[in-house]
C-alpha positions as CSV (number, residue, x, y, z in Angstrom):
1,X,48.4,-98.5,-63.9
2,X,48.6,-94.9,-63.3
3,X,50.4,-93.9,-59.8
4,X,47.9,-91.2,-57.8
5,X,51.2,-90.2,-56.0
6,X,53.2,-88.8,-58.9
7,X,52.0,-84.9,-58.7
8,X,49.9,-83.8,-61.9
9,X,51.6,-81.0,-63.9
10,X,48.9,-78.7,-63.6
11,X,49.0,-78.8,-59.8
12,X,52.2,-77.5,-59.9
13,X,52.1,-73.9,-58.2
14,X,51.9,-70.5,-60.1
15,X,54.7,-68.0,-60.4
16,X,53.1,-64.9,-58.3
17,X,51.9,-62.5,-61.2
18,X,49.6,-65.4,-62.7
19,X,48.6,-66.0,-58.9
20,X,47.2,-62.2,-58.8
21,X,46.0,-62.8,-61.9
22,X,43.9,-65.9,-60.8
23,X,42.5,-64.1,-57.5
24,X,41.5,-61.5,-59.3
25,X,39.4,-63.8,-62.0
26,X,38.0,-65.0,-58.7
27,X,37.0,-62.0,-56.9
28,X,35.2,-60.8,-60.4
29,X,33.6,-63.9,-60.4
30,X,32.3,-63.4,-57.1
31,X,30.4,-60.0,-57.6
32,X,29.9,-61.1,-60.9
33,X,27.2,-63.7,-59.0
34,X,26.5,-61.4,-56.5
35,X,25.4,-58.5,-58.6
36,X,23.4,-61.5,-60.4
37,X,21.7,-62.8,-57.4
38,X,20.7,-59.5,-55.8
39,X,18.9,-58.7,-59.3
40,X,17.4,-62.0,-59.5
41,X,15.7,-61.5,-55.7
42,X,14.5,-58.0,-57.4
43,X,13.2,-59.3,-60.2
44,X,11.0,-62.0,-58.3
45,X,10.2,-59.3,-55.5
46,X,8.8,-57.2,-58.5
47,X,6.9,-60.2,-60.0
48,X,5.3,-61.2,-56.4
49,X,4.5,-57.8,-55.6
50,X,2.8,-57.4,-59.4
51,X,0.2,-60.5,-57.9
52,X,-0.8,-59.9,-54.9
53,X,-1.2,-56.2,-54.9
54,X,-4.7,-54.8,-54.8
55,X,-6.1,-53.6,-58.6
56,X,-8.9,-51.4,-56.7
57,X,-7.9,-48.7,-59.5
58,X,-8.5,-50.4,-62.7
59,X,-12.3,-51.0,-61.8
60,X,-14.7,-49.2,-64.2
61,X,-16.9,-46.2,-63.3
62,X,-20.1,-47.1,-63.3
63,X,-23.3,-45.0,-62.4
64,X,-25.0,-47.2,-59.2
65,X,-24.5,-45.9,-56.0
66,X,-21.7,-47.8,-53.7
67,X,-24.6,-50.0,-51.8
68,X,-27.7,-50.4,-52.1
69,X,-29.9,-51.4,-49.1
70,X,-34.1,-51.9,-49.6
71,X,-35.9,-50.9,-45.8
72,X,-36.7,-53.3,-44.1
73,X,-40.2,-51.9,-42.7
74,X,-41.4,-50.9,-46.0
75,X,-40.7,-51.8,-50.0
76,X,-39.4,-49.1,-52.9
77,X,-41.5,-47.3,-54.3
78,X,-40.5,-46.0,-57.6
79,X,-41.5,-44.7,-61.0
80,X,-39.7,-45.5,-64.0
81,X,-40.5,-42.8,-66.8
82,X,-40.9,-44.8,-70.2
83,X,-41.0,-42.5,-73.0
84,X,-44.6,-42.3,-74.5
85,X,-45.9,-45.1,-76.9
86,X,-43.0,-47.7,-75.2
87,X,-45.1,-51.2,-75.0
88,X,-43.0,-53.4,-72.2
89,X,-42.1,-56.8,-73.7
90,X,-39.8,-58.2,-71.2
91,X,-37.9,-57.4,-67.6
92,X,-35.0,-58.7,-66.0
93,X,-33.3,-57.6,-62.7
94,X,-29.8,-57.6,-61.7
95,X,-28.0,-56.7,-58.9
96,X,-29.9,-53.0,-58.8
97,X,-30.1,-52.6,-62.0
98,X,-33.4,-53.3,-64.0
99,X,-33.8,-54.2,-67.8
100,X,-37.0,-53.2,-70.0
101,X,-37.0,-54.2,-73.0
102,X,-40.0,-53.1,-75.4
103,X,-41.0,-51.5,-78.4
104,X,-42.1,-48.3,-79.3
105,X,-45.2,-47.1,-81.5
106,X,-42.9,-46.9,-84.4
107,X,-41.9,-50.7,-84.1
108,X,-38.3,-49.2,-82.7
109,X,-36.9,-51.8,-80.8
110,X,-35.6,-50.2,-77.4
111,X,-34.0,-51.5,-74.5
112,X,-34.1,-49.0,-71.2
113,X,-31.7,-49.9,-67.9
114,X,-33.7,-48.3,-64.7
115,X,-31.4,-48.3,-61.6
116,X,-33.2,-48.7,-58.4
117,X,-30.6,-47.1,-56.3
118,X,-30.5,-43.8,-58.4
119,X,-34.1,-44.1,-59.5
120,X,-33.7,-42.8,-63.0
121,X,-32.7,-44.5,-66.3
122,X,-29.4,-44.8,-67.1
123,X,-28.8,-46.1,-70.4
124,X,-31.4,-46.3,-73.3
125,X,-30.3,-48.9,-76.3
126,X,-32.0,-48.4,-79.9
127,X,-31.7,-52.0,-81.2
128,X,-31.2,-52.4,-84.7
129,X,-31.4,-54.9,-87.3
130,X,-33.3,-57.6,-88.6
């Protein structure tokens, strides 16, 4: 059996210039993992901050006004200007946005967005195809 008293050759102690040596491997080690650690913290600082900020800036432009409230005492009352010979074949509301979607006399196939907060038309689609 191996006796735990007899001292193990490595234990024995350094001459001084390897000791230096030895404290200086340490304290290189030792900002080494500092260095590491502080740029670790930044680096999930930088990824936190990335999710939770606001994106207000990367919304799209579009043409509606910021709200859009109808009075309460009376309704809207607005005109739509359809270009001449445009035969309405379907409607759909969104938001304050309406869709008409129609024909013309040609047999062009149109669809016309009418904003009710601006009261005008804002886009006017020539559908194509079969």
């Amino acid at each position: 059996m191996a006796d735990f008293n007899d001292a193990n050759p490595e234990d024995k102690p350094l001459d001084p210039v390897m000791e230096g040596v030895r404290r200086k491997m340490v304290k290189l080690q030792l900002i080494s993992g500092g260095i590491m650690a502080v740029l670790f913290l930044a680096v999930l600082v930088s990824i936190v901050y990335k999710l939770t900020r606001d994106e207000g800036g990367t919304q799209p432009a579009t043409a509606t006004a910021p709200s859009f409230a109808v009075p309460s005492d009376q309704p809207l009352s607005l005109t739509a200007n359809l270009p001449a010979g445009f035969r309405v074949v379907q409607t759909s509301l969104s938001g304050s946005q309406m869709l008409i979607y129609g024909e013309m006399a040609s047999g062009e196939r149109k669809a016309l967005v009418f904003d009710l907060a601006l009261g005008r038309i804002i886009a006017d689609v020539t559908l194509a195809g079969d």
